[in-house]
N, CA and C atoms as a LAMMPS dump frame, in Angstrom:
ITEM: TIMESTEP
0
ITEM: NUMBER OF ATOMS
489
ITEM: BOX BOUNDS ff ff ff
-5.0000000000000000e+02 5.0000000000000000e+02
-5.0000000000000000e+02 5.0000000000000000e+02
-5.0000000000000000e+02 5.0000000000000000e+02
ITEM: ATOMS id mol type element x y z
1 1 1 N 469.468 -330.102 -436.176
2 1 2 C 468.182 -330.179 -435.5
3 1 3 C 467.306 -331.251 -436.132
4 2 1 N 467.1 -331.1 -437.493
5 2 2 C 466.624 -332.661 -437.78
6 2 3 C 466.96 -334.061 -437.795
7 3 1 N 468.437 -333.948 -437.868
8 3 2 C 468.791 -335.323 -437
9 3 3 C 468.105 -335.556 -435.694
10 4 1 N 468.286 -334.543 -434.768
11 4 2 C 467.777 -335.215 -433.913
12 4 3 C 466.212 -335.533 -433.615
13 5 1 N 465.221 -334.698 -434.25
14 5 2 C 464.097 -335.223 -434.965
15 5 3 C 463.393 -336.236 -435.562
16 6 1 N 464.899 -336.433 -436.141
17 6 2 C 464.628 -337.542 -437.125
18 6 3 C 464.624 -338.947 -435.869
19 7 1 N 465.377 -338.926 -434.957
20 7 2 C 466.095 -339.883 -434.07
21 7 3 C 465.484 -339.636 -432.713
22 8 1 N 464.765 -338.747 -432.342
23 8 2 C 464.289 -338.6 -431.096
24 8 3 C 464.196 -339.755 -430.074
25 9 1 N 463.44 -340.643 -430.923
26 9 2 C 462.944 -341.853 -430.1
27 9 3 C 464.232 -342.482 -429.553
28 10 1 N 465.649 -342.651 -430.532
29 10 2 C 466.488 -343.734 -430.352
30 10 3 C 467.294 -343.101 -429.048
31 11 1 N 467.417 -341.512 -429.076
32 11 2 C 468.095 -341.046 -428.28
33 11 3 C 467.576 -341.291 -426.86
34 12 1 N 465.961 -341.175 -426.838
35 12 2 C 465.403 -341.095 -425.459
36 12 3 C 465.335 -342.82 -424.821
37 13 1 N 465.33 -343.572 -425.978
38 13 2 C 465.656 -345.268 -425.349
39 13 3 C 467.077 -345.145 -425.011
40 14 1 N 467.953 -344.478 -425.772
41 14 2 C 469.716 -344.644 -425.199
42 14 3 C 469.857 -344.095 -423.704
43 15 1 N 469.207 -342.776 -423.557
44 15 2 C 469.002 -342.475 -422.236
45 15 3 C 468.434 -342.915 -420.897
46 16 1 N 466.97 -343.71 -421.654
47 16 2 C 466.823 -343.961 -420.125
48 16 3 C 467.615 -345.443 -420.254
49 17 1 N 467.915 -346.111 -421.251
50 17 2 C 468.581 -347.386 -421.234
51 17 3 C 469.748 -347.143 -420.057
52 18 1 N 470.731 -346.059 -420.646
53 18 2 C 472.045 -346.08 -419.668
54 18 3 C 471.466 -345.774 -418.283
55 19 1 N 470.316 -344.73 -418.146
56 19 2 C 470.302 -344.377 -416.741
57 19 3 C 469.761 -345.824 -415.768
58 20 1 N 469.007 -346.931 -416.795
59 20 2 C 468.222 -347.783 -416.178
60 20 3 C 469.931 -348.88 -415.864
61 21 1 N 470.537 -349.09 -416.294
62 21 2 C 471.757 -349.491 -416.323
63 21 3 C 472.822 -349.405 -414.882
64 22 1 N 472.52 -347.751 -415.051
65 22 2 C 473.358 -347.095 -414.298
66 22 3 C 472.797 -347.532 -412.518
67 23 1 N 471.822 -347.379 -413
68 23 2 C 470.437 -347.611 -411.401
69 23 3 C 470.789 -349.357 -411.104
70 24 1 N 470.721 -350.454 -412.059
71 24 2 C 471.02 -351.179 -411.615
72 24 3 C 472.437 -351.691 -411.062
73 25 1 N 472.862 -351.501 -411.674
74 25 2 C 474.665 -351.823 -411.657
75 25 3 C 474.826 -351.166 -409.793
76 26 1 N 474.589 -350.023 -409.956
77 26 2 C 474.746 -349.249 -408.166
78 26 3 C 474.184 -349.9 -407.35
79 27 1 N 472.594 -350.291 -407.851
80 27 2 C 471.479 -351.18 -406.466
81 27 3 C 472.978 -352.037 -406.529
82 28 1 N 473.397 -353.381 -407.156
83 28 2 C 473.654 -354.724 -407.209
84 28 3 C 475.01 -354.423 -406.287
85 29 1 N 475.77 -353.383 -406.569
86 29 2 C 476.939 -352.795 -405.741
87 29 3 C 476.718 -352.148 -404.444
88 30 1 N 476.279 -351.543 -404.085
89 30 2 C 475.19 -351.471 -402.861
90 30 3 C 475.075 -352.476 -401.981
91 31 1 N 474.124 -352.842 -402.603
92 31 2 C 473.437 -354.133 -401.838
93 31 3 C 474.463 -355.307 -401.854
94 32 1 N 475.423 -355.612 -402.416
95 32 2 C 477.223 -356.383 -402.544
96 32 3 C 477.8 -355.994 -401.594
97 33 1 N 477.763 -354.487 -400.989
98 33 2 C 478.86 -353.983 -399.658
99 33 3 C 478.273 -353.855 -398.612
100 34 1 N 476.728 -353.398 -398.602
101 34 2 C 476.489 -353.377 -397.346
102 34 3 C 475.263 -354.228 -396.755
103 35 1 N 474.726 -355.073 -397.728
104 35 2 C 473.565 -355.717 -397.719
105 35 3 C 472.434 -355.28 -397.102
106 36 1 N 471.991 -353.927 -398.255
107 36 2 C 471.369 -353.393 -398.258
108 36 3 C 471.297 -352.616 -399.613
109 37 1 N 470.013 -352.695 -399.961
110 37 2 C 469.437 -352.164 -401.627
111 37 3 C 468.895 -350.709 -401.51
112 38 1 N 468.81 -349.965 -402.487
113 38 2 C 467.621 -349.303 -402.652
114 38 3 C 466.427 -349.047 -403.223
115 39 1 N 465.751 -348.713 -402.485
116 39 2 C 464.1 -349.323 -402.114
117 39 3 C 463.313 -348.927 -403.61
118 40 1 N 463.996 -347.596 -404.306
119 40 2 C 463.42 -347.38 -405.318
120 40 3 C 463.643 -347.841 -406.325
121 41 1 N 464.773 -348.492 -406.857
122 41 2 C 465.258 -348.986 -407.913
123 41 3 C 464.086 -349.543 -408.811
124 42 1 N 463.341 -350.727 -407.53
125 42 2 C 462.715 -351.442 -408.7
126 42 3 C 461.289 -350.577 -409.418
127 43 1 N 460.81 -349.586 -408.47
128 43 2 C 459.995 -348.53 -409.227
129 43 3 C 460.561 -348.303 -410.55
130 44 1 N 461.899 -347.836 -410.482
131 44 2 C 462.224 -347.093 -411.316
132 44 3 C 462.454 -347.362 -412.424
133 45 1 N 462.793 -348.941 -412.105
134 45 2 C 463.576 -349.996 -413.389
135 45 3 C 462.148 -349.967 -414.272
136 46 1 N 461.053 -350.493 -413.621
137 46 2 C 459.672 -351.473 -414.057
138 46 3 C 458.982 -349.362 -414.842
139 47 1 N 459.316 -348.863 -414.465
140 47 2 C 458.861 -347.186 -414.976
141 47 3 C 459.665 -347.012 -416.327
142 48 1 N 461.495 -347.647 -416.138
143 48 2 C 462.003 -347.358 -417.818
144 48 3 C 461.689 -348.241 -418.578
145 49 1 N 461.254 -349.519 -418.076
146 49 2 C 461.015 -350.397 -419.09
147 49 3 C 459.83 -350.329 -419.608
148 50 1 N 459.02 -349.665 -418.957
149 50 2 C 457.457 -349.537 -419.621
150 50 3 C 458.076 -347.912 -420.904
151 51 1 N 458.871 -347.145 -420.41
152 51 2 C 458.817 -346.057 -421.425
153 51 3 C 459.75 -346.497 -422.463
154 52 1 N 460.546 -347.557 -422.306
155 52 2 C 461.499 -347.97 -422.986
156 52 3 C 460.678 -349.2 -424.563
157 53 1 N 459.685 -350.026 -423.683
158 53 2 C 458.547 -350.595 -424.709
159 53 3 C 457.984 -349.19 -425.431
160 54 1 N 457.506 -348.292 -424.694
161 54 2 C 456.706 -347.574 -425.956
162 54 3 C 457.397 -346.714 -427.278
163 55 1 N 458.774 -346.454 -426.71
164 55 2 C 459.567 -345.438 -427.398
165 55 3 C 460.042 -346.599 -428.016
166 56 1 N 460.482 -347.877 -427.928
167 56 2 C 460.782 -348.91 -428.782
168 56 3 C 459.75 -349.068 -430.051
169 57 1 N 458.959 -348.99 -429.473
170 57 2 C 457.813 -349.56 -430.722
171 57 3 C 457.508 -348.392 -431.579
172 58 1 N 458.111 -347.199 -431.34
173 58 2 C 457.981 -345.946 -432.614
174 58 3 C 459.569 -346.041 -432.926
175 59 1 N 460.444 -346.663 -432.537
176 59 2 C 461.739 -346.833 -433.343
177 59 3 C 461.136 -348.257 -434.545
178 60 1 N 460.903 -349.306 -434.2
179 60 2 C 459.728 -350.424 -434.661
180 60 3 C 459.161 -349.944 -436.197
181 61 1 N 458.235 -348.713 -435.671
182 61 2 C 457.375 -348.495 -436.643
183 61 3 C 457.891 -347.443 -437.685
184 62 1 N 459.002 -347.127 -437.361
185 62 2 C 460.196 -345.551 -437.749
186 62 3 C 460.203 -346.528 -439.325
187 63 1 N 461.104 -348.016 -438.867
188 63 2 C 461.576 -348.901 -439.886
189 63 3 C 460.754 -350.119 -440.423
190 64 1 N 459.612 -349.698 -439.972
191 64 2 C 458.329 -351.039 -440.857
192 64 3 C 458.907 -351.735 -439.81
193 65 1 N 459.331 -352.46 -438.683
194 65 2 C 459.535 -353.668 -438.279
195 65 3 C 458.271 -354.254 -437.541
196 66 1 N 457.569 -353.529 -437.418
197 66 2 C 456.264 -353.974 -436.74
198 66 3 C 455.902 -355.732 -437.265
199 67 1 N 455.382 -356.427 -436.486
200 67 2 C 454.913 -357.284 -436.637
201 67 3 C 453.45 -357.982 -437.488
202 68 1 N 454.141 -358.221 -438.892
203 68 2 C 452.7 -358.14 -440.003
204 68 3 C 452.25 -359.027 -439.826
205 69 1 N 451.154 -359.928 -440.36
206 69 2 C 450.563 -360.686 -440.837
207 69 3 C 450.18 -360.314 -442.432
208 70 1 N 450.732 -361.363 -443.407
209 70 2 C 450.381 -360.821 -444.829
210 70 3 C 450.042 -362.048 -445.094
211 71 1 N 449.414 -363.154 -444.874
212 71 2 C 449.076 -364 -445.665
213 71 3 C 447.983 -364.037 -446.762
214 72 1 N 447.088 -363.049 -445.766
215 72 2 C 445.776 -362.671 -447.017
216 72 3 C 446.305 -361.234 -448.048
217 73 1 N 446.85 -360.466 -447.62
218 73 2 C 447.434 -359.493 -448.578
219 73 3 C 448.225 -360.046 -449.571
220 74 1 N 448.958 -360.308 -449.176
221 74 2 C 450.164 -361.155 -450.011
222 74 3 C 449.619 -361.514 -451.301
223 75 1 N 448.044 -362.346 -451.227
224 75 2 C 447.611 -363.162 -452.273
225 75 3 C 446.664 -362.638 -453.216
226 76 1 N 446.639 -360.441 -452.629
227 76 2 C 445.645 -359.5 -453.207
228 76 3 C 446.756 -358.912 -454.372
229 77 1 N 446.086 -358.585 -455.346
230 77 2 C 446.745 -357.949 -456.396
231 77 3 C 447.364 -356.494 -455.625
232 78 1 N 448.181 -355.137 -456.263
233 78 2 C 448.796 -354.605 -455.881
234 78 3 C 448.053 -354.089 -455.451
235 79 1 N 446.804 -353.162 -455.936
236 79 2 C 445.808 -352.245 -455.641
237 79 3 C 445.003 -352.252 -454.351
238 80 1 N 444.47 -354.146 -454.563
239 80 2 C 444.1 -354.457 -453.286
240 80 3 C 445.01 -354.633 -452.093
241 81 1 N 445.995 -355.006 -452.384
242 81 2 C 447.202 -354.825 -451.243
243 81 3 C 447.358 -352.84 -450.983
244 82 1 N 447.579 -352.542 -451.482
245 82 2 C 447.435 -351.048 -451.155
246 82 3 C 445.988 -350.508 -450.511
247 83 1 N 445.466 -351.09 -450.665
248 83 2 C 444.297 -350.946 -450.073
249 83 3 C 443.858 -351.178 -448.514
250 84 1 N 444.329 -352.447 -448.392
251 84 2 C 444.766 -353.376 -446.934
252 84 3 C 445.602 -352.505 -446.594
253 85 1 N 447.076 -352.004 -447.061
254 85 2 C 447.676 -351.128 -446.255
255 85 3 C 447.428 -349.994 -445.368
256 86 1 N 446.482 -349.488 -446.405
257 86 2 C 445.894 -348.291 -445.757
258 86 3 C 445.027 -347.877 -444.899
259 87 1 N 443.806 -349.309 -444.807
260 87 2 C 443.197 -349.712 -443.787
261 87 3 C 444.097 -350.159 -442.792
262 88 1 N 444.929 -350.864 -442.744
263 88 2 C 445.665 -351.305 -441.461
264 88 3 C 446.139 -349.92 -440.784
265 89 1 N 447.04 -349.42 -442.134
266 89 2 C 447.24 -348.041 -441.192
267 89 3 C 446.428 -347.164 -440.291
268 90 1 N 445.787 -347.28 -441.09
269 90 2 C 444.638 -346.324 -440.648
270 90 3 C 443.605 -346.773 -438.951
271 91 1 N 443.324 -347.92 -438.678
272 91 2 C 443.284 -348.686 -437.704
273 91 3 C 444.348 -348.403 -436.542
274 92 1 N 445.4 -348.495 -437.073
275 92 2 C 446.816 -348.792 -436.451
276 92 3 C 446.952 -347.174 -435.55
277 93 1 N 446.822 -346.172 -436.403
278 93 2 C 446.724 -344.828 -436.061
279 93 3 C 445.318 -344.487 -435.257
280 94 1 N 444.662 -345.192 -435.317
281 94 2 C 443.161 -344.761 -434.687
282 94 3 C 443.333 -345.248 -433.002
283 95 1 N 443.822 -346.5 -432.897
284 95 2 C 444.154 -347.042 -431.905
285 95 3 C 444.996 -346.036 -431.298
286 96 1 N 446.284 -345.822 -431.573
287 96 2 C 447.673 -345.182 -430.883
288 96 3 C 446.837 -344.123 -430.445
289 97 1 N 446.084 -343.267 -431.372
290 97 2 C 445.544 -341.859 -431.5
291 97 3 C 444.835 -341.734 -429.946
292 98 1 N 443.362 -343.091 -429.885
293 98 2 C 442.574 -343.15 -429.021
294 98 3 C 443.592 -343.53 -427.615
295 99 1 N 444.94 -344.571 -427.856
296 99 2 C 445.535 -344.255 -426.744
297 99 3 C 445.955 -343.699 -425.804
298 100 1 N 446.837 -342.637 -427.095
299 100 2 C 447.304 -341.211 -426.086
300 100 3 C 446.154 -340.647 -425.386
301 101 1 N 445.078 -340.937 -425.824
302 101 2 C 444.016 -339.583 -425.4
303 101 3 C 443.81 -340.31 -423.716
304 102 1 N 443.468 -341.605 -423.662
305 102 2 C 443.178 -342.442 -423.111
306 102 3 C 444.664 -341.779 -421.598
307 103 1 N 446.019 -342.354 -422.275
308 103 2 C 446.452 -341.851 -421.181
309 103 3 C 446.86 -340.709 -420.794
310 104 1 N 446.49 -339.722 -421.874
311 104 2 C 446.552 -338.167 -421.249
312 104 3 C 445.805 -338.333 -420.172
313 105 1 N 444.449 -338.646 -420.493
314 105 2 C 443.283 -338.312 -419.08
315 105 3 C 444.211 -339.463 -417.845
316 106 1 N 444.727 -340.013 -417.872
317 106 2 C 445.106 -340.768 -416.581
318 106 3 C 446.562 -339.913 -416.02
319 107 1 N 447.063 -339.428 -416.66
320 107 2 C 448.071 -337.767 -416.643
321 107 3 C 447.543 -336.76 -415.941
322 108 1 N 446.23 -336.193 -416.463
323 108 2 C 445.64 -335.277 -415.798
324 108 3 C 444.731 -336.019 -414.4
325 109 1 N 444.42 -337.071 -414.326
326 109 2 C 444.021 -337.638 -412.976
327 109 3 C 444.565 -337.985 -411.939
328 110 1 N 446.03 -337.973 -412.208
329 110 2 C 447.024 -338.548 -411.555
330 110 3 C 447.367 -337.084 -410.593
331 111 1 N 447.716 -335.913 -411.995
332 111 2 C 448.176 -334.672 -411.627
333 111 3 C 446.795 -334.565 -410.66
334 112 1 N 445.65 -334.292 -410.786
335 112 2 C 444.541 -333.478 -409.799
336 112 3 C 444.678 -334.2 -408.678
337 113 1 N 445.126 -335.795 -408.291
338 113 2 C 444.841 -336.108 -407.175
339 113 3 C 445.678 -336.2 -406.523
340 114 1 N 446.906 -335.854 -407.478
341 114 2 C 448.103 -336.032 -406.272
342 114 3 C 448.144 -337.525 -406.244
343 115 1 N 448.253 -338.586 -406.513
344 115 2 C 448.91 -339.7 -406.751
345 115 3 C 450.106 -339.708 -406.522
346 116 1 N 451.287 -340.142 -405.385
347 116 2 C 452.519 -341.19 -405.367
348 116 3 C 453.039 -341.804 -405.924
349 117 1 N 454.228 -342.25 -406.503
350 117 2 C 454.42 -343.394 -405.958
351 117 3 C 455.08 -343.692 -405.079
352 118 1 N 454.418 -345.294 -404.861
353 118 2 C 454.632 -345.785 -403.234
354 118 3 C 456.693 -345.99 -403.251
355 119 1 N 457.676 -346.072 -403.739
356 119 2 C 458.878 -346.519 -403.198
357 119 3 C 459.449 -345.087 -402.867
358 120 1 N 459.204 -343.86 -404.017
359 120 2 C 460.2 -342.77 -403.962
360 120 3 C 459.267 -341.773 -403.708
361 121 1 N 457.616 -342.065 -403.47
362 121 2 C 456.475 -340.858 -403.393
363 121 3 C 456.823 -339.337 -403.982
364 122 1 N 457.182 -339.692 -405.452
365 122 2 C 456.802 -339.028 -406.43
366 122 3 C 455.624 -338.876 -407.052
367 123 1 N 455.298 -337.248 -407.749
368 123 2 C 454.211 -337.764 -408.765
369 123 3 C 454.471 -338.829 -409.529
370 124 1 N 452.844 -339.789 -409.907
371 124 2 C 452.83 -340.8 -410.874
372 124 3 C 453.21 -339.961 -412.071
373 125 1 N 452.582 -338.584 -412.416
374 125 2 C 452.273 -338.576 -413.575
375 125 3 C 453.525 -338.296 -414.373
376 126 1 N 454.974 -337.764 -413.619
377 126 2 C 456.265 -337.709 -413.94
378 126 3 C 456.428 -338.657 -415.009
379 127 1 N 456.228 -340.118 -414.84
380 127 2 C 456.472 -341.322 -415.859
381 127 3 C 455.553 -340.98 -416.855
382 128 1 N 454.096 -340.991 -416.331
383 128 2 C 453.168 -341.603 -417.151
384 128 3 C 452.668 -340.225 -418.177
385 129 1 N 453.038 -339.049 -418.008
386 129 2 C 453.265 -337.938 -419.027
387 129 3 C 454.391 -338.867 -420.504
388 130 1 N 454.682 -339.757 -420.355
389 130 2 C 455.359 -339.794 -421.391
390 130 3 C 454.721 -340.716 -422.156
391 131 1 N 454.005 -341.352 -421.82
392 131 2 C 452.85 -342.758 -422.666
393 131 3 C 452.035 -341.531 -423.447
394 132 1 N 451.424 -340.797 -423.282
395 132 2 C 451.346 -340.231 -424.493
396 132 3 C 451.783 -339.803 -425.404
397 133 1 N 453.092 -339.239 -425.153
398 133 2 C 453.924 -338.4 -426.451
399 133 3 C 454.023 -339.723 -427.263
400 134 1 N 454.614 -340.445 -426.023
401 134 2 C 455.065 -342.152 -427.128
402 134 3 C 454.164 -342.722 -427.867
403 135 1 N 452.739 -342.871 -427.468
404 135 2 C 451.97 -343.169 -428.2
405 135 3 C 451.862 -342.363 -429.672
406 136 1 N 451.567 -340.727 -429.639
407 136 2 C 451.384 -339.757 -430.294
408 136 3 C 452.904 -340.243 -431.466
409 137 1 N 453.682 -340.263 -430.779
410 137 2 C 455.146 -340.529 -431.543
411 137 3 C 455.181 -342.079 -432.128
412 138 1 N 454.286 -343.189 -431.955
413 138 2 C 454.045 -344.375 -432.862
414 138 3 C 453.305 -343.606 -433.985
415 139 1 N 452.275 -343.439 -433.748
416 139 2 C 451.626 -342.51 -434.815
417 139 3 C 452.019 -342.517 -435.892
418 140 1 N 452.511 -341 -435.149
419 140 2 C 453.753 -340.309 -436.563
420 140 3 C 454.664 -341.123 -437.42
421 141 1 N 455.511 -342.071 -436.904
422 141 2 C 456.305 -342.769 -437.161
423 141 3 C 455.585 -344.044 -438.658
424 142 1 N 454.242 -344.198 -437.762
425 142 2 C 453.354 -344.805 -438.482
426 142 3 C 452.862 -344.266 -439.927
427 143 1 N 452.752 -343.271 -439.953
428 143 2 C 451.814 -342.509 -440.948
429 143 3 C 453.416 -342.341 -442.107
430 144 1 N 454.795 -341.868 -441.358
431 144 2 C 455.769 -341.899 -442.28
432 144 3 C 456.307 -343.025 -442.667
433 145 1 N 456.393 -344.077 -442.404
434 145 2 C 456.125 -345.655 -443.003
435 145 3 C 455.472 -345.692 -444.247
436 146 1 N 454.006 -345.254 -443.418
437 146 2 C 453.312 -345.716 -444.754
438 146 3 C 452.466 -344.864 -445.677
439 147 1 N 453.502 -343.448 -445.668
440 147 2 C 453.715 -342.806 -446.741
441 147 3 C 454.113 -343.298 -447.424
442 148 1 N 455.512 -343.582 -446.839
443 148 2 C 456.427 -344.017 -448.062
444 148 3 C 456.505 -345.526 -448.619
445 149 1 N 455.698 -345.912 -447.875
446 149 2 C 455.375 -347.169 -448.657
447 149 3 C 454.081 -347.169 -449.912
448 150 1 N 453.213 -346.323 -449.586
449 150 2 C 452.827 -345.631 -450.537
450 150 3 C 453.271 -345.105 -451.679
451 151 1 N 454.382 -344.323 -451.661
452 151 2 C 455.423 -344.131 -452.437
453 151 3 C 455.772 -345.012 -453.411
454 152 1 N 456.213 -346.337 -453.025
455 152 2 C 456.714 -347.374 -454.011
456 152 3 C 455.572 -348.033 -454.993
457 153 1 N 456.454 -348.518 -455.995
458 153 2 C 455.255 -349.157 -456.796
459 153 3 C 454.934 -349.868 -456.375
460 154 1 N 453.672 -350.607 -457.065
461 154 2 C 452.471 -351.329 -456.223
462 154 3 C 452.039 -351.289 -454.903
463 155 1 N 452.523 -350.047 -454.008
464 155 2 C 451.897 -349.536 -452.872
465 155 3 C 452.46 -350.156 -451.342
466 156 1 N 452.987 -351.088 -451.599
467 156 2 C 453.645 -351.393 -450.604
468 156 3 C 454.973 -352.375 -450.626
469 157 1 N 456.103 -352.758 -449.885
470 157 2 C 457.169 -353.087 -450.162
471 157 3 C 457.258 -354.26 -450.463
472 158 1 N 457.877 -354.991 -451.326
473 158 2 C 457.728 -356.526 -451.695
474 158 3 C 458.633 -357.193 -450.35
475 159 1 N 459.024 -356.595 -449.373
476 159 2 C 459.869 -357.345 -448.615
477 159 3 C 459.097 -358.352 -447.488
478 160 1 N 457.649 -357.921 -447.403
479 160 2 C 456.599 -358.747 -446.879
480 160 3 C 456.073 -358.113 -445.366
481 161 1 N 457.116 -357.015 -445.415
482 161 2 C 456.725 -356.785 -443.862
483 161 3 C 455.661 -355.554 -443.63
484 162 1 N 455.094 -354.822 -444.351
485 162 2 C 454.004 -354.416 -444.8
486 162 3 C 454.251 -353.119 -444.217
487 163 1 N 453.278 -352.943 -443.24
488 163 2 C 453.356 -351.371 -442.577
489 163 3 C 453.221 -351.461 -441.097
């Protein structure tokens, strides 16, 4: 059970990856025999790739790969570099935090009004229920980073890529 805990994110990009896969490969075969597509695909594709960016970027932040800027840290002693870390983090988490909240309420607006969508007139909020967990799940991912970069001496990793 904590493996998969531990891995949540990678499993739910492997999934909708193959299903987004699976959806295209059929449209392109489809539309090859009888020249004719289906109409939902591209909903569906442009729906995994948006959940596929957010659950990417808490696999991202799982392994520090996030995209740093350290030129001014870099040149702060350890303390003050630990310092910068923790502000960034801390920023970094305030944002994601105010995100989710941000698209919960467009979750619950979607759900009260009954919102579509226009190819397969589904609820919106089917997809967009998941921009929050994902957000909520950068977070986390975030805060265990840079624990443990905390952890190491002088507060953050000499490998440059920060938190």
């Amino acid at each position: 059970m904590r493996h998969l805990l531990d891995e949540a994110e990678k499993i739910v990009c492997a999934v909708i990856f193959l299903g987004m896969t699976a959806l295209g490969f059929t449209n392109v075969v489809v539309r090859y025999l009888t020249s004719y597509s289906f109409a939902a695909t591209q909903e569906l594709l442009l729906d995994g790739f948006l959940l596929l960016t957010v659950f990417g970027a808490a696999i991202a932040a799982r392994r520090g790969e996030h995209l740093a800027v350290t030129l001014f840290t870099d040149m702060l002693p350890a303390g003050g570099r630990r310092i910068a870390v923790v502000f960034s983090g801390a920023l970094s988490v305030l944002l994601l935090v105010l995100s989710a909240w941000f698209t919960w309420q467009l979750v619950q607006d979607q759900y009260q009004s009954g919102v579509t969508s226009s190819g397969m007139q589904i609820p919106e909020w089917y997809v967009s229920v998941g921009l929050p967990v994902g957000f909520l799940l950068i977070a986390f991912r975030l805060v265990q980073t840079g624990l443990a970069a905390w952890r190491q001496p002088g507060g953050v990793p000499d490998d440059g890529k920060g938190i």
